[in-house]
N, C-alpha and C positions, 0 to 999 in steps of 0.2 A: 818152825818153832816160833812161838812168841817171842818175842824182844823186844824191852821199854826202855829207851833208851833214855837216860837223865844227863842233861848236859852237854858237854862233848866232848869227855874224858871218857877215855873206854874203860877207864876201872869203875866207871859209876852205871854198869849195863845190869838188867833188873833180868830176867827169866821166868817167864809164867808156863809151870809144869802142869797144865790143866789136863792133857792125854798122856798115856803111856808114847805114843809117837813125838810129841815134843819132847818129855825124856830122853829118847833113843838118839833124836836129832843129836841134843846136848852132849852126850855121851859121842857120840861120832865127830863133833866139832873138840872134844876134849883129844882125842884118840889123833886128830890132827895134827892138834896144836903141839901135843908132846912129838908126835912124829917130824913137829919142822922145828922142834927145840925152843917153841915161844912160851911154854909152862912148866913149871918145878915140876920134878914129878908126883914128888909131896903133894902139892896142890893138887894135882892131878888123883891122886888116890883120893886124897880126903873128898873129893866131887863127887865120883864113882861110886864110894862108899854111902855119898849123901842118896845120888838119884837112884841106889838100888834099893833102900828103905822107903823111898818115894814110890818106887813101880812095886812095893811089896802091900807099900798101905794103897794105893790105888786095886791092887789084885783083890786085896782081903775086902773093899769096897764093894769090890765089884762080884765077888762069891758072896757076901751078905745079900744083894739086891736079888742075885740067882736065888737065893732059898726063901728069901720072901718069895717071889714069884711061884717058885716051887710049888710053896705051902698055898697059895692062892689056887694053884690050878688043880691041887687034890682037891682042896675045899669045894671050886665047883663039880668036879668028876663027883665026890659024894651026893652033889647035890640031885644029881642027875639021875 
């Protein structure tokens, strides 16, 4: 998982969601941290909540670029 760390206060850690796999990472380090009782679990949902609208807009990203491509390889099969 990405991690930018500013400073050396751990409340000041940044999070770079560029893959659905660093998502999952996040999500598995959250799933932890409630498990050894170091996050509300308030916080803990409103995260969850966050990174599954994150891996929805990365999905729905990623079904756009499928239907370009789609649309690209009828276009050459007609060409043909």
């Amino acid at each position: 998982m990405s991690e930018i760390k500013k400073g050396s206060n751990p409340k000041n850690k940044y999070y770079c969601f560029n893959t659905p796999q660093n998502v999952r990472s996040f999500l598995s380090t959250i799933a932890n941290k409630v498990y050894q009782d170091k996050i509300e679990q308030k916080k803990a949902k409103t995260l969850v909540y966050i990174c599954n609208h994150i891996l929805m807009a990365m999905k729905t990203e990623s079904d756009i670029k499928l239907s370009d491509l789609e649309k690209k390889i009828k276009e050459l099969e007609e060409r043909l």
